[in-house]
N, C-alpha and C positions, 0 to 999 in steps of 0.2 A: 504494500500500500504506500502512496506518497502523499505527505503531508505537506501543504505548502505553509512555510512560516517566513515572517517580516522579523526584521532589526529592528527594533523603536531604537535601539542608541547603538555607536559605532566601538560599545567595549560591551557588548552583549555575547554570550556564550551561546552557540547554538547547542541543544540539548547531544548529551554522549551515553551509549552503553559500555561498560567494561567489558564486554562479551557477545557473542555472538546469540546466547541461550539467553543476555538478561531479558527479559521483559519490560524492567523499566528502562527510561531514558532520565541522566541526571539532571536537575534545571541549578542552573547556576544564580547567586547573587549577581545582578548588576547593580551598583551602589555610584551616587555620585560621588562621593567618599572612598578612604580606604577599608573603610568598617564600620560597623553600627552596634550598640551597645542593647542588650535586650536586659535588662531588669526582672531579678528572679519573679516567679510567678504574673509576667505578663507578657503579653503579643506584642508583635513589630510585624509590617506590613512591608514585608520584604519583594522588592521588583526583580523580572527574571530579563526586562527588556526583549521581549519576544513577543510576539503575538502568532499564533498559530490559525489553519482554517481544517479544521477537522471534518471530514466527509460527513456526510449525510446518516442517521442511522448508528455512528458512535458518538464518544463524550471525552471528553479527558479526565482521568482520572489522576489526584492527586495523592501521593504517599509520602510516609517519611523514609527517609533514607535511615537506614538501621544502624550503621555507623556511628549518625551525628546524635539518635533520639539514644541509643544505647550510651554510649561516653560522654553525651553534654546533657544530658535531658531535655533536648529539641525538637520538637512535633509542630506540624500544622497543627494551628489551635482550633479548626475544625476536623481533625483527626483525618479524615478522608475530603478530599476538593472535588467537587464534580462540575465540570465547566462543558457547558452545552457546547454543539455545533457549532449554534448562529451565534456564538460570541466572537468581537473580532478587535477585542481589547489585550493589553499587557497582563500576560499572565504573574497574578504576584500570589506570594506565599506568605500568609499570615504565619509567623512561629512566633510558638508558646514556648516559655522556659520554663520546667517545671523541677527546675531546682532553686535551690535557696539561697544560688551563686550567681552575680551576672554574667552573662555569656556572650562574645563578641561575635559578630560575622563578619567574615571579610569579602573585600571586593572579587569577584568571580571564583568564590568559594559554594561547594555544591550544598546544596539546602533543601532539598526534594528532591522526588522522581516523579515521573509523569509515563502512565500508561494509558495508551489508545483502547476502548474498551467499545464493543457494542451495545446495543440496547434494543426491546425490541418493544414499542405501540403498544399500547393495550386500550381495551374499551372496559369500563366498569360498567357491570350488568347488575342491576340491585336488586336482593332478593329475599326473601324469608326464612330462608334454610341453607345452611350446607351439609355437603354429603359428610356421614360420622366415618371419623377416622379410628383406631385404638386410642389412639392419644386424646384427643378430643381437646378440652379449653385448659390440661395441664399446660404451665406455664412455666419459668424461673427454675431450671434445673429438677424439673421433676423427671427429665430423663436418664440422671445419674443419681451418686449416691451422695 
């Protein structure tokens, strides 16, 4: 599949895999700066200076990179990103610190990934009944112990 993506600025990273098999692509910091300071337990609204145009029928999905969430405690502070098609804006990365340390970013230091995902239409059909399963309206770990 090819994606077409735009520079919004001329020190913008276009997204990289380590690997052939990764699935994600890494999204970099673009900072006007050399760094940005995130203050333990709160978001910074970090820019990747890209804009992507995603086909028809998928979404971009955002993740954390497991690197930076596991040794810095750095997460999208909506945990997962979901950015439609028709969006044709700079994609940025809210990160959360959820440590009790400040954390820096640096300028074209990787901060996400970004995986192309499909999705598929639905119609909601409203109704009186669903078909019983085993399981039925157990909730909250009533499937283990």
């Amino acid at each position: 599949m090819k994606v077409k993506i735009k520079k919004l600025k001329d020190n913008a990273i276009i997204p990289t895999r380590e690997s052939a098999s990764s699935a994600g692509y890494d999204l970099y910091a673009c900072l006007d700066k050399d760094e940005i300071v995130i203050e333990p337990n709160t978001n910074k609204l970090i820019g990747t200076g890209i804009s992507l145009q995603i086909p028809e029928g998928y979404f971009s999905a955002i993740f954390a990179r497991s690197g930076i969430a596991s040794k810095q405690n750095l997460r999208p502070a909506n945990c997962t990103g979901v950015i439609d098609s028709d969006y044709r804006g700079e994609y940025f990365i809210p990160l959360h610190n959820d440590s009790n340390e400040i954390r820096i970013i640096k300028n074209k230091e990787r901060i996400a990934q970004l995986v192309i995902l499909p999705y598929m239409p639905i119609e909601f059909e409203e109704t009186d009944s669903l078909d019983e399963t085993l399981r039925g309206d157990k909730g909250f770990g009533s499937t283990g112990k």
